[in-house]
C-alpha positions as CSV (number, residue, x, y, z in Angstrom):
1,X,-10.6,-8.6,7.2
2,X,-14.4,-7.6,7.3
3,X,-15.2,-4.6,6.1
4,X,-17.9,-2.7,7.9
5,X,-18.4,0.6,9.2
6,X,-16.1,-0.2,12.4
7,X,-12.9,0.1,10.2
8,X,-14.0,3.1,9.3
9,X,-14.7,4.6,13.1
10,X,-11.2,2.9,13.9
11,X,-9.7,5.3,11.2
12,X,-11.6,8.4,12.4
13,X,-10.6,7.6,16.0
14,X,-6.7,7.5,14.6
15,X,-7.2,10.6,13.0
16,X,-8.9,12.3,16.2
17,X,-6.3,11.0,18.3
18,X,-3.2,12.3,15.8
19,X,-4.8,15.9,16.1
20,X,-5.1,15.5,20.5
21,X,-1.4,14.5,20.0
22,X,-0.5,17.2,17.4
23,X,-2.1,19.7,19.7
24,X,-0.7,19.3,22.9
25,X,3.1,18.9,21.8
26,X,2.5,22.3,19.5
27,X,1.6,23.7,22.9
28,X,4.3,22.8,24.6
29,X,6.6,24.3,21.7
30,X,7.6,20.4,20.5
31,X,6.8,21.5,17.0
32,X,9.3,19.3,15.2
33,X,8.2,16.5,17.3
34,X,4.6,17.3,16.8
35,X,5.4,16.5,12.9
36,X,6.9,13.2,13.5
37,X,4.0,11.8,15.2
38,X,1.7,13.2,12.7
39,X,3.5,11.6,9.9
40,X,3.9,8.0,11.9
41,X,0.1,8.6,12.2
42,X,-0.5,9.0,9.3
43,X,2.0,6.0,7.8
44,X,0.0,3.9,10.1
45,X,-3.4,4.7,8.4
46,X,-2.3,4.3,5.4
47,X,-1.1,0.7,6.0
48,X,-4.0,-0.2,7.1
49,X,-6.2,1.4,4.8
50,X,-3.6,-0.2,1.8
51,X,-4.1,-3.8,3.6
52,X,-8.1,-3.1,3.5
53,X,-7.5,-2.5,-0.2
54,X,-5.1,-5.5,-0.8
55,X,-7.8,-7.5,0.4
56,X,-10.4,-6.2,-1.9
57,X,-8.3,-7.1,-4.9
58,X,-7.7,-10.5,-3.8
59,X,-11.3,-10.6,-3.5
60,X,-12.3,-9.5,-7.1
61,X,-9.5,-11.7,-8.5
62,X,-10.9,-14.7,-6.6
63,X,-14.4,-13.9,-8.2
64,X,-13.4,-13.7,-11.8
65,X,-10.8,-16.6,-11.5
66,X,-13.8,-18.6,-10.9
């Protein structure tokens, strides 16, 4: 995984998208739902933002292995 400043847009686009999604089911009185998707939203970030990390580590490792 490369790590530039489109990982970072990708995130921010998630992030937009949850709120769209979190807005329109509030106004249509799905609040419960509404929830779900913002904590499956979220989960998904984090997964990739923890694989972006794992990554790193492996990285650093491989450096001081060396």
């Amino acid at each position: 995984m490369v790590f530039d400043v489109g990982v970072l847009f990708k995130i921010g686009a998630m992030g937009i998208l949850l709120i769209v999604i979190e807005q329109l089911l509030k106004a249509n009185g799905k609040n419960d739902i509404a929830v779900l998707a913002n904590l499956a939203g979220i989960v998904i970030i984090l997964i990739t933002i923890i694989g972006m990390v794992s990554t790193l580590f492996d990285t650093v490792r491989a450096m001081f292995t060396m």
